[in-house]
C-alpha positions, 0 to 999 in steps of 0.5 A: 259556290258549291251548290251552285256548281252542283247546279250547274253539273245536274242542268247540264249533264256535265261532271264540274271538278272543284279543288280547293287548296287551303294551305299555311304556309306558302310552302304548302301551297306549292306542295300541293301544285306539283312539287313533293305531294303531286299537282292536286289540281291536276287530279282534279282536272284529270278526274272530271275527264274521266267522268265525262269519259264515263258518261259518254260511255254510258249513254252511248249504251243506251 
């Protein structure tokens, strides 16, 4: 899967944000997703945002 997204971002100029959570137990899991550690796919999220921002930028300037 990563490979294949790393595909994808390099043919199409685009960042790809790939979270994975793995988590035993369940609580966990819910941790990660926003209850005491922060929403971790939300980071992930925001991150690919601010990397299209960038690139955006970026070529404007050239």
């Amino acid at each position: 899967v990563t490979n294949a997204l790393g595909a994808i971002a390099v043919e199409r100029g685009i960042p790809i944000g790939y979270g994975i959570i793995t988590a035993d137990p369940v609580e966990q899991a819910l941790d990660s997703a926003g209850l005491e550690h922060g929403n971790k796919g939300g980071d992930a999220a925001l991150a690919a945002g601010e990397m299209a921002n960038v690139l955006k930028e970026l070529k404007a300037d050239n």
